[in-house]
C-alpha positions in Angstrom: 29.4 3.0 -21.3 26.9 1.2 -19.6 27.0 3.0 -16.1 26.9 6.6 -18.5 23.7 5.8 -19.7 21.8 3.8 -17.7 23.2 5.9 -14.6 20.3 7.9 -14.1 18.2 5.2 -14.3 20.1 3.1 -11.8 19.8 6.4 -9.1 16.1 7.0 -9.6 15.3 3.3 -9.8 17.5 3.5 -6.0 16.0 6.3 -4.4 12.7 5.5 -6.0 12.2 2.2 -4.3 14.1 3.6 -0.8 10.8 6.6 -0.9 8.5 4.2 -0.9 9.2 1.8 1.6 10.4 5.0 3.9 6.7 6.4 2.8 4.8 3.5 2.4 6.5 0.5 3.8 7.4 -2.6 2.3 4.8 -3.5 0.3 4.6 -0.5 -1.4 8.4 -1.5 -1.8 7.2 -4.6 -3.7 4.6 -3.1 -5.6 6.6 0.1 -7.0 9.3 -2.8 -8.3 6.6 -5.2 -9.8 5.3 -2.1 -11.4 9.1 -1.5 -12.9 9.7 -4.5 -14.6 6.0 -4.5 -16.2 6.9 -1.1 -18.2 10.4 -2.2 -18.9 8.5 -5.7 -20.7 5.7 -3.5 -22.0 7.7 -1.0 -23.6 11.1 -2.9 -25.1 9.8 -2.7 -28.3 9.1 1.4 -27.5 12.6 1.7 -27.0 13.8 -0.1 -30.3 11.4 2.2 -32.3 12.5 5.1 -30.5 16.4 4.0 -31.4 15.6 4.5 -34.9 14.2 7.9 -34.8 16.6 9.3 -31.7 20.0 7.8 -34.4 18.9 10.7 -36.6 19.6 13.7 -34.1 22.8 15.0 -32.9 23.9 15.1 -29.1 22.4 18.0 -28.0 18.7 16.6 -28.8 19.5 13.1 -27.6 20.1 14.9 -24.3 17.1 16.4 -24.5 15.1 13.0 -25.2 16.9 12.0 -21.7 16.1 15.3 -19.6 13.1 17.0 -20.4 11.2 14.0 -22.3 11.8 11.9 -19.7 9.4 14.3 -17.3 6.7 14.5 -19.8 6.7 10.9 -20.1 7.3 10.5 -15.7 4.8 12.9 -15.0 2.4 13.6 -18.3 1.7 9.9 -19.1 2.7 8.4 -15.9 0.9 10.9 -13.3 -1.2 13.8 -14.7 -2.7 11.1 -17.6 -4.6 8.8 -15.2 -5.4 11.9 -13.6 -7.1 13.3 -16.4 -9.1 10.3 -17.6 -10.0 10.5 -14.3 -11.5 14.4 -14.4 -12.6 13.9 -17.9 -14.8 10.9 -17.2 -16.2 12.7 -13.5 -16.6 15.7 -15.1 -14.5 17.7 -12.1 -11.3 19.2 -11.8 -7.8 17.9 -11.4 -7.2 18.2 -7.5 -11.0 16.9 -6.9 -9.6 13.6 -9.1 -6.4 13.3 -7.4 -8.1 13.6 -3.4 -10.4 10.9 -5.4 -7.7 8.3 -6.4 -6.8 9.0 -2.7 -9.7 9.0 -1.0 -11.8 6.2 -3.0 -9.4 4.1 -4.8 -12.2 1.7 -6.1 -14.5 4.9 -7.8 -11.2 6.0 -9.3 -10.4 2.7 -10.8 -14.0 2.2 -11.8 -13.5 5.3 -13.8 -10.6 4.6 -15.4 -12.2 1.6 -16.7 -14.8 3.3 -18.1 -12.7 5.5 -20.1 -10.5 2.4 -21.3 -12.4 1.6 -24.5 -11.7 5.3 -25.8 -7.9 4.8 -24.8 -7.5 1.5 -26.4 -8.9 3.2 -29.4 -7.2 6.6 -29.9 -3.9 4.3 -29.0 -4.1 1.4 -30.9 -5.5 3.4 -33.9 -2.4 5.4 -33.2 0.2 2.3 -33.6 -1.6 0.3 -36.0 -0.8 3.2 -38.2 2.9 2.7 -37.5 3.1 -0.6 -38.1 1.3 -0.5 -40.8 3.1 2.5 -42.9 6.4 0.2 -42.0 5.0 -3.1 -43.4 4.2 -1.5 -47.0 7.1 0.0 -47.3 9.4 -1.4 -49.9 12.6 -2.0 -48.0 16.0 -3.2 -49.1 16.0 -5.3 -46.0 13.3 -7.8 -45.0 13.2 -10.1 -42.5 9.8 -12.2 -43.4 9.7 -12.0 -47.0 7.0 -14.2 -47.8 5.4 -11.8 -46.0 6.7 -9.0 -46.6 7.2 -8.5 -50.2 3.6 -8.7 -51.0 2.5 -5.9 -48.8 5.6 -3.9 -50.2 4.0 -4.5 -53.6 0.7 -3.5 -52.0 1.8 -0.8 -50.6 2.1 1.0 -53.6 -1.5 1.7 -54.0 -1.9 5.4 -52.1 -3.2 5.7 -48.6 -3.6 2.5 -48.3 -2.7 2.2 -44.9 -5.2 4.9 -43.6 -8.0 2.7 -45.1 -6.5 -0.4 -43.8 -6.6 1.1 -40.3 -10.3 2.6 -40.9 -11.4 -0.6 -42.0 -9.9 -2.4 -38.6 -11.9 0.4 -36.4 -14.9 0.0 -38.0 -14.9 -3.5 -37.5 -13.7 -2.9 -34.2 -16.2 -0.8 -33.2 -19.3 -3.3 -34.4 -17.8 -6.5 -32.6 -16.0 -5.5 -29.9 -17.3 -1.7 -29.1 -20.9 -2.6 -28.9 -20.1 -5.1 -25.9 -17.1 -2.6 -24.4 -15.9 -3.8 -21.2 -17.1 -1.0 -18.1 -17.1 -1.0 -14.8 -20.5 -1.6 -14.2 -20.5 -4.6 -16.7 -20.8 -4.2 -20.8 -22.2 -1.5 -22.9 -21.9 0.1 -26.4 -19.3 2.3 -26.6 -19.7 2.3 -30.3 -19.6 6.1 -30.8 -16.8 6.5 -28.4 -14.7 3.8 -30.0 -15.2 5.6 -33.6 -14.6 9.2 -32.6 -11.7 8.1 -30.4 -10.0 6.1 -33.6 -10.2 8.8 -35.8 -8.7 11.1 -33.3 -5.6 8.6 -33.1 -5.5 8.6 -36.7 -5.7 12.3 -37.5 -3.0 12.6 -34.8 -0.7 10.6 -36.1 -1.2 11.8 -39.3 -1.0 15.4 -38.3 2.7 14.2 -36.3 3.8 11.4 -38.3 2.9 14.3 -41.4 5.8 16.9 -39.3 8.0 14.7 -38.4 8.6 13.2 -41.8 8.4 16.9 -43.8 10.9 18.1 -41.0 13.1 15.1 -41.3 13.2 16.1 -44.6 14.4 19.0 -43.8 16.9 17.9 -41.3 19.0 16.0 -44.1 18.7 18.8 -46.1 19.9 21.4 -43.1 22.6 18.5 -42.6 24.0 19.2 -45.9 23.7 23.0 -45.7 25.3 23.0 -41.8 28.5 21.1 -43.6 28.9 24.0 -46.3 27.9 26.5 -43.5 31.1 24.8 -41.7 33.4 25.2 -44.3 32.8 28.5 -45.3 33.0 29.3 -41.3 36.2 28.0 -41.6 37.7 30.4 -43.9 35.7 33.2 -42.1 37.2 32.4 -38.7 33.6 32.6 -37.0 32.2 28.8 -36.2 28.5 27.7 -36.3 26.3 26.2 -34.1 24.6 22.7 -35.3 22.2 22.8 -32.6 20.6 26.1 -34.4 20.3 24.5 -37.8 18.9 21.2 -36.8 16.9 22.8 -34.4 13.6 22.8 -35.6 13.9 19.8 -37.8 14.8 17.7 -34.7 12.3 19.4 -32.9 8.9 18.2 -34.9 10.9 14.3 -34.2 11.6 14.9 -30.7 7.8 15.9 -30.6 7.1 12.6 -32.8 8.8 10.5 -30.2 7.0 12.5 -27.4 3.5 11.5 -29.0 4.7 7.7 -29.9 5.9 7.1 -25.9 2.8 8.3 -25.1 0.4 5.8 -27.3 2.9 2.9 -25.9 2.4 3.9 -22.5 -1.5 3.3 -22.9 -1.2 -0.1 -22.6 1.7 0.0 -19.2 -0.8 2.5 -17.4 -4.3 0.9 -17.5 -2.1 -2.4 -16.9 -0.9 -1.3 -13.9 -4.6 -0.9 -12.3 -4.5 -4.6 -12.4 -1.9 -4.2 -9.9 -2.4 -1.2 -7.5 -5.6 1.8 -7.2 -2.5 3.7 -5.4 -1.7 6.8 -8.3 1.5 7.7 -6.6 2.8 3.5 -6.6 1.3 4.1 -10.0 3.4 6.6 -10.8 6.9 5.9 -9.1 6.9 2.4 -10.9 5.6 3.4 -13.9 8.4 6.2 -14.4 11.0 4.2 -13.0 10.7 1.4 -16.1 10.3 4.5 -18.2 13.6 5.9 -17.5 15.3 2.5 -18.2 13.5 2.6 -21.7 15.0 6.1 -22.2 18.4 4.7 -21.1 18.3 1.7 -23.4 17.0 3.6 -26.4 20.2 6.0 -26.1 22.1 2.5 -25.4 21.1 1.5 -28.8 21.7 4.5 -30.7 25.2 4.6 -29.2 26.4 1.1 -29.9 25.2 1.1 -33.1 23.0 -1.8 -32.5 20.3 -1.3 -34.8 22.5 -1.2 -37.7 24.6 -4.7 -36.5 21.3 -6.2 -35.7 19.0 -5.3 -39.1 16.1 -7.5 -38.7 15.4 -5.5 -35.3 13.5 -2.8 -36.1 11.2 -5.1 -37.9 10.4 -7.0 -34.5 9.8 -4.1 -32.9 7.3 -2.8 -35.6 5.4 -6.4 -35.6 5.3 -6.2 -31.9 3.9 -3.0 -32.5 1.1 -4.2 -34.9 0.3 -6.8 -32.1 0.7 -4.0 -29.6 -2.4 -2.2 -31.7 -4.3 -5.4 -32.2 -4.2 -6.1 -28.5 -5.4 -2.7 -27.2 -8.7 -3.0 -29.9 -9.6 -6.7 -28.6 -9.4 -5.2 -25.3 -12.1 -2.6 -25.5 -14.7 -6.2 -25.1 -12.3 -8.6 -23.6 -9.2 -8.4 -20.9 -6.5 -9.9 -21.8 -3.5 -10.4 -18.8 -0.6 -8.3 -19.4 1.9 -11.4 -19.4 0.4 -12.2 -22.3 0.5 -8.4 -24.0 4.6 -7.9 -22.3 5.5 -12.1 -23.7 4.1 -11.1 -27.5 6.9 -8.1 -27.8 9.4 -9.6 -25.9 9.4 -12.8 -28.2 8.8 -10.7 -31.4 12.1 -8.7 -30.9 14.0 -11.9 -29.7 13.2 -13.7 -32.8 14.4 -10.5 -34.9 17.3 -10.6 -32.6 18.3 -14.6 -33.3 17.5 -14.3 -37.0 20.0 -10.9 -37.1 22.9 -12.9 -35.5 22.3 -15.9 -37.8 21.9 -13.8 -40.6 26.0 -12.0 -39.4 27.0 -15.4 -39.4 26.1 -16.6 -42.7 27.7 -13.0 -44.2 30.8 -13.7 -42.4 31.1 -17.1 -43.6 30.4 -16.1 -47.1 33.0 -13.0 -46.9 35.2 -15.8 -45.3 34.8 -18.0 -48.0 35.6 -15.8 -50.9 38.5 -14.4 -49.2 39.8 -17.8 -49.3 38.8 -18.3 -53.1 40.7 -14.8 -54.2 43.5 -16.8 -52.7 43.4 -19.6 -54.7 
């Protein structure tokens, strides 16, 4: 089970780090792997979110989330994205930014930097909105529910989460925005920080709007496909599942597309911390994204969201911090141990608080098992 899915991962993760010390040598060697595990850290909790969406699509589209969403995440978020920050904020054209990152390293980085404080906005706009329509949402299952309860109750009040998240970029952009962090030292980027946010917000909206009408939809397709079957049955001519969830699973695999891209904000402008080199950039950066593919279809295949409850709840706290952390850094850095260690202990402490919460059910189904006895 493991080598089917993480397979792929395994053979580009070999022949990725074999091109670039052939290429490059062995310090691009080192690099390219360094680069790996940092998106692997960074995007755990990506791949835990993505687990609950992906459980909702058949095969066919789970393959799809492996193949063709793997290049737009490699090469659109890993490659062209730096790319175009790069001709965006030069005002030229793709090649003329690519023979820059070659040519100039240090002007290309410069850029990049510049263009960060509109990033960390549109993306942590983006995923502040996630976390925050999961946290008031009445759930039968909480994990913190001295905490959670409350905003359940809270969350009652309508669009409340769109004026919580308005609220946290205006106060982003008078604190943090109007000393933004540049490459040429600190300036206000207070206009760029607000128009920015509200683009993250109105896309997720606009997706997050799809997705759910279309998921919707898919439930309702689900129930339609069965009848479909049956009456198929009688009629000797079968029908194709792939064509009826098609374009239900579609607005979610274009959901997904969108969220991988907001996490990966935060693993690309990390990695200039590392290496100007786009190409290192881009090898390690997609090789750790094709083990977060691998483990999100490991998830939805063991079933481990639904044995481990409380993890989706980690993930969607890391998440919050995720957002929290990309606003703080339009004024201040902040080291990307420190951004990887918050999600990593977020989901671990969902995962130790699932396994004791198994426990405690099997000891109480033990116990009255042994009382019916009596």
């Amino acid at each position: 089970m493991v080598l089917k899915t993480f397979g792929w991962s395994f053979a580009v993760t070999a022949l990725g780090l074999a091109f670039a010390a052939w290429q490059w040598g062995w310090e691009a060697f080192g690099v390219v792997l360094i680069l790996s595990i940092l998106e692997i850290s960074l995007s755990f909790d990506n791949a835990v979110v993505n687990a609950g969406i992906l459980k909702k699509m058949n095969a066919f589209w789970q393959k799809i989330f492996l193949t063709i969403g793997i290049l737009i995440a490699v090469f659109g978020m890993r490659l062209v994205f730096p790319v175009v920050i790069v001709a965006i904020s030069a005002k030229v054209g793709p090649i003329e930014a690519v023979q820059l990152a070659l040519d100039e390293p240090e002007q290309y980085e410069a850029l990049v930097t510049d263009a960060h404080p509109a990033i960390a906005a549109f993306g942590g706009m983006f995923l502040l909105m996630i976390f925050l329509d999961f946290i008031f949402e009445d759930r039968d299952i909480k994990w913190l529910k001295w905490l959670e309860r409350p905003l359940a109750k809270l969350g009652k009040v309508d669009m409340l989460s769109v004026c919580v998240a308005l609220i946290a970029l205006l106060l982003s952009a008078v604190t943090f925005a109007t000393h933004a962090h540049t490459s040429s030292g600190y300036a206000d980027k207070s206009a760029t920080v607000l128009l920015s946010g509200v683009a993250g917000l109105i896309t997720y909206l606009i997706v997050g709007g799809l997705s759910g009408y279309f998921e919707d939809k898919l439930e309702e397709e689900e129930e339609r496909e069965h009848e479909e079957e049956e009456k198929a049955e009688k009629e000797g001519k079968p029908v194709s599942a792939v064509g009826l969830a098609g374009k239900a699973a579609f607005f979610l695999f274009l959901y997904l597309e969108v969220l991988d891209a907001s996490f990966s904000f935060d693993g690309v402008i990390g990695a200039f911390a590392i290496t100007n080199h786009i190409f290192w950039m881009a090898l390690g950066l997609g090789i750790g994204a094709m083990y977060v593919r691998s483990l999100t279809v490991y998830l939805v295949r063991q079933g481990t969201l639904d044995d481990y409850v409380y993890l989706e709840h980690g993930a969607h706290y890391a998440i919050g911090a995720l957002a929290v952390i990309l606003l703080v850094t339009i004024e201040h850095q902040i080291d990307e141990l420190i951004t990887g260690s918050v999600g990593v202990l977020l989901i671990a402490a969902s995962f130790w608080s699932s396994v004791r919460r198994n426990k405690r059910l099997a000891a109480e189904e033990a116990a009255a098992e042994e009382s019916a006895k009596v």
